[in-house]
N, C-alpha and C positions, 0 to 999 in steps of 0.2 A: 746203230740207228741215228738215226742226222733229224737233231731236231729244228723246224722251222719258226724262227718266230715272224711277226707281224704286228704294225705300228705303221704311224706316220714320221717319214724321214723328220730330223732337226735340220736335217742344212742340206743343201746339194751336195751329189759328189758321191766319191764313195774313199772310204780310208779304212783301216786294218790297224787297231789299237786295242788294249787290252781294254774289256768291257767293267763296269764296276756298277753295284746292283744298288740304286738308292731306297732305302726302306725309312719314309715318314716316321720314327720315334714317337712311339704311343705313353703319352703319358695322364693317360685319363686315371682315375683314383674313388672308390666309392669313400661316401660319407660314412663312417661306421660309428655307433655309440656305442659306450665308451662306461663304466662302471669307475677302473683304477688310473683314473687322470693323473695321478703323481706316474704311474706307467708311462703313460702319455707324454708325460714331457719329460722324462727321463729319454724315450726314444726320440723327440726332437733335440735334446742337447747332442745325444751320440751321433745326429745328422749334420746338428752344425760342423760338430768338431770335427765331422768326417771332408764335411767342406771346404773345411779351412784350413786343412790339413793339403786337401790336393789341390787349391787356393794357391798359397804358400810354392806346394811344387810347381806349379804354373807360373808364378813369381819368378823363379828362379829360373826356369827355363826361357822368361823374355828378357832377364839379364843376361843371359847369353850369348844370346840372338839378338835383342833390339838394343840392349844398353840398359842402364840403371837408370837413366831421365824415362823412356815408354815403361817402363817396369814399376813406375811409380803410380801407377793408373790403380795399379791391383790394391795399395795400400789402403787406400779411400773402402775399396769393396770389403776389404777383411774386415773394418772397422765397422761395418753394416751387418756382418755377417755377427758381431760381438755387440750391435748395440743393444742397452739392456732396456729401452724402451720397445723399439720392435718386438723384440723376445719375448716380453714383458706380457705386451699385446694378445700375440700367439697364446702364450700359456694362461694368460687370461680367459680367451676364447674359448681353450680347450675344458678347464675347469668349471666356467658357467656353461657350456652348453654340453657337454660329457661327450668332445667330440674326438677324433685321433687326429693324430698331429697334421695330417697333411691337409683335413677338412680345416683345421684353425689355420694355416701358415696360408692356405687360399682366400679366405674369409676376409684376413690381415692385410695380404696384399691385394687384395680386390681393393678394398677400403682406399689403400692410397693412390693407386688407378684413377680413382673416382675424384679422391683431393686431386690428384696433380690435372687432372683434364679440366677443370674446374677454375683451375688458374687463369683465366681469359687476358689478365694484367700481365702475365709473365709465362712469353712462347717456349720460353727455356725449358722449366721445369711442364710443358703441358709433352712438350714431347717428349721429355722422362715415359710419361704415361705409354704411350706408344713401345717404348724400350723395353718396357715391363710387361707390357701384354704380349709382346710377338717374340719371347725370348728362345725357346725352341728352334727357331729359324732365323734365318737372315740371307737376303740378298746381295752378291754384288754386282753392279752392271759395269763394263767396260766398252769401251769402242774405239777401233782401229786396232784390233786384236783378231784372228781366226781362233776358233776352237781348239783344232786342231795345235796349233802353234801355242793356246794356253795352257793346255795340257801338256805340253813339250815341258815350258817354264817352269811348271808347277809337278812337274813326275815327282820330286823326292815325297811333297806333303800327300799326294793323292797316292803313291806307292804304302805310305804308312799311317793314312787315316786311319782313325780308329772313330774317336769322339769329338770333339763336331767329325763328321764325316764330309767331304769336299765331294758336290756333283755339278758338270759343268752341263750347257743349254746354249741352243746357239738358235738366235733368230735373225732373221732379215738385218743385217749391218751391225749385229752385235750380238756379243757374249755373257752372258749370265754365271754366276757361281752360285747353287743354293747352298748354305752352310745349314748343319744341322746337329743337335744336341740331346742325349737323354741324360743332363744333369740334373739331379734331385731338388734342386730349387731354382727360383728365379733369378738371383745375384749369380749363383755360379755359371748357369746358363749364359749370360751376360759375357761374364769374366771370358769361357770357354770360347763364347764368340769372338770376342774383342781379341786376344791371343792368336786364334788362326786367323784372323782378316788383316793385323797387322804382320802377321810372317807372310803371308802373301802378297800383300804389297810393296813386301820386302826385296820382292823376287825382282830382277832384271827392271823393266821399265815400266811394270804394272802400275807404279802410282800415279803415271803420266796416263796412261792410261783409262784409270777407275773415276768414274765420272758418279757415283753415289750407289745407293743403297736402296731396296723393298721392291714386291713385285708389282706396285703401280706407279713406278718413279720411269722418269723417260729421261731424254737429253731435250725434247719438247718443254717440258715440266721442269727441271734444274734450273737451264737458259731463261724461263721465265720467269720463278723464282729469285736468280742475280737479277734480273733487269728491276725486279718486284724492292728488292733488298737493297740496289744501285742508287734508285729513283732513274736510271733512265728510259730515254722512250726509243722504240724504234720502228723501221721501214724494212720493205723488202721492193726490190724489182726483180721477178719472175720470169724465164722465158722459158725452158725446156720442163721445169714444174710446175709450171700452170696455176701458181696461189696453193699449190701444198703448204709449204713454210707458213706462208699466213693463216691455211686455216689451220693448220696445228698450232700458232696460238693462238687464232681466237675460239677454240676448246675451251681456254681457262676461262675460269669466271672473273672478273675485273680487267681482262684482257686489253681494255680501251686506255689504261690508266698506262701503258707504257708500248701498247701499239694505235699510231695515229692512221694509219692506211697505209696502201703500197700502191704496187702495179701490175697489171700481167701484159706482157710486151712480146706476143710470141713471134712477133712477122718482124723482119727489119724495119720498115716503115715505121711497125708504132712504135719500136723504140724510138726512132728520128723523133716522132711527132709529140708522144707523150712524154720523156724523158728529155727534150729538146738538145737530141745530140747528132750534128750532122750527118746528116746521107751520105755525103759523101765519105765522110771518114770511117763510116762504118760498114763502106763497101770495100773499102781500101786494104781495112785490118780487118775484115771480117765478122760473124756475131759471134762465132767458138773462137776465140780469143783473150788473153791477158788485155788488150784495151778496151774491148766492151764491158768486161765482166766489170772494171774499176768502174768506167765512165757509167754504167746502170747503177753503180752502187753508188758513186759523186752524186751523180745527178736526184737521182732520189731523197739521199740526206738534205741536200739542199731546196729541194723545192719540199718537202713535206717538215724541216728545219726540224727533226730528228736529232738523237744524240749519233744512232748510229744507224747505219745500213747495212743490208747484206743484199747479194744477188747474184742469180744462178742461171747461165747461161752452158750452152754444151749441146751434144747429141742423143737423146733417150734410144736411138735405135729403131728398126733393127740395120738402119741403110748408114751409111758416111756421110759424112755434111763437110765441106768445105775440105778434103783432104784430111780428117779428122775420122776416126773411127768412133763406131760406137762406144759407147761406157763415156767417154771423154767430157769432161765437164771442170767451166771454169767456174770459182766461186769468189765474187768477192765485196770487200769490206771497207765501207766508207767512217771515220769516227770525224771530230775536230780535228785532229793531228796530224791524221795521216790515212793514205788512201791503198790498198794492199790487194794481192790475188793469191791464191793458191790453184794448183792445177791438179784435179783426180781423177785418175781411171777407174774405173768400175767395169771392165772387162767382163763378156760370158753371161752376164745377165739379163732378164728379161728386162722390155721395156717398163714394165711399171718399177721391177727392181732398181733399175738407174736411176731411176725420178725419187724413189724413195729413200735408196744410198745418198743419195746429193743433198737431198734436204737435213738427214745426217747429220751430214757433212757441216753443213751450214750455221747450224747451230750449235755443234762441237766447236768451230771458226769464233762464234759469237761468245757461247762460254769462256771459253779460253782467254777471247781479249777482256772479257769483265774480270775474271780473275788475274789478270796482269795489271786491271786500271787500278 
């Protein structure tokens, strides 16, 4: 008997790859009281030291793999896992309020959650807080990767997950990895994380790749972030996206602090007219080309005196423009220094698809040169 399943596709297409079954790690725990509290924390010692025991072999296995400099990450956590304050805490917990161990070890670190978010002075340690609450899980995002071709890179760790367990996702112009953990506490959960996400981006060209972390981080959200973190400002001129780029950031809140305005230029002429770049030259070279894409992105910087520009010119489809097929799209990038293009095809997809690839694009272009300035 041939059983059918049913869902909504992740991606077009159809491919033939060995299937791998993700199952969410339940780690919910009831509060139970408690009579023989010396019990109690007798069973949280045997938990540390079970931690830190397979802590320790994790250590040892990123010396292997990563070197003895990444492998020093783990030392810092072992010392958390020993200190006698924390500990302290917990078994305090458990003794006034007669509770078992996992009810006080919750309690404990709820408690520093609340100190560390609390830090409004100091960003560092607020997003520890974050670290600690979502330790179970973690995201990585990628882009300019297929699924497909990730799971190719990554067959040895996804052949022998075990704990975090590797499940990959694949949306509209990018790749998803959910990492996932049923370690008995929140440091080692951490530690477990931090171990697979750095052997993975150990793989081939993946750290070129991995553009950040969590399920509501974007390349929209990072690129605004650098610009946020840069101090600078920027522009866009638009022609086959229509002000996607721009209104995906003006999404963010404080958005105006590093975008001043743009353009949307879809007909030749308004480029001439609003971008003030000759008619004729841009009958000459064309609008899907390396000189308009520069000259919309020059001229933009310049007249809105932006630190930087971007600009997105091309064919969404589904017809050819100038000798140019569909998917075809030029992107490019004005700063003070220097004026650049890249050129991408986005093949086979829908028209909205192009338009949404490109924008992408654009700000993976964008991040990239902030992380080079």
């Amino acid at each position: 008997m041939t059983e059918m399943l049913k869902g909504i596709a992740a991606s077009d297409g159809v491919a033939v790859a060995k299937a791998y079954l993700l199952v969410q790690p339940d780690l919910s725990f009831e509060t139970v009281s408690v009579e023989d509290t010396s019990a109690e924390e007798a069973r949280l010692d045997v938990a540390l030291e079970a931690s830190q025991n397979e802590l320790s072999l994790i250590r040892e296995k990123a010396v292997d793999s990563l070197g003895e400099e990444a492998a020093q990450v783990f030392d810092a956590h072992l010392m958390v896992l020993a200190d006698p304050e924390m500990i302290g805490q917990i078994k305090e917990t458990i003794r006034n309020k007669k509770v078992n161990a996992e009810a006080g070890l919750k309690e404990v670190t709820d408690m520093f959650i609340t100190i560390f978010e609390n830090m409004e002075d100091n960003p560092y340690m607020q997003e520890r807080a974050a670290d600690i609450r979502d330790v179970t899980k973690r995201v990585l995002r990628f882009f300019g990767i297929g699924e497909s071709q990730l799971v190719t890179i990554l067959a040895d760790l996804i052949d022998k997950q075990t704990d975090p367990t590797i499940a990959p996702y694949a949306k509209t112009g990018e790749v998803t990895l959910r990492l996932s953990t049923k370690a008995i506490s929140q440091e080692l959960a951490n530690l477990k994380l931090d171990t697979v996400e750095q052997e993975i981006l150990a793989h081939g060209n993946l750290a070129e790749l991995f553009y950040g972390c969590g399920d509501d981080n974007s390349l929209a959200k990072t690129t605004f972030d650098l610009l946020k973190e840069t101090g600078k400002t920027i522009t866009a001129a638009e022609s086959l996206t229509a002000g996607l780029f721009q209104a995906s950031l003006a999404d963010f809140s404080g958005a105006s602090a590093v975008f001043k305005g743009g353009f949307v230029t879809y007909s030749m002429e308004e480029k001439s007219k609003m971008l003030d770049i000759p008619l004729a030259d841009l009958k000459e070279q064309g609008v899907v080309s390396t000189f308009t894409a520069e000259k919309m992105a020059e001229q933009a910087r310049k007249l809105t005196e932006s630190d930087l520009a971007v600009s997105l010119t091309g064919v969404a489809g589904p017809d050819s423009l100038e000798g140019q097929p569909a998917g075809t799209v030029f992107i490019g990038l004005a700063t003070a220094e220097k004026v650049e293009s890249v050129r991408v095809n986005i093949a086979g997809r829908s028209r909205s698809d192009v338009r949404e690839i490109a924008v992408l694009h654009a700000f993976n272009l964008v991040r990239k040169t902030l992380l080079k300035a």
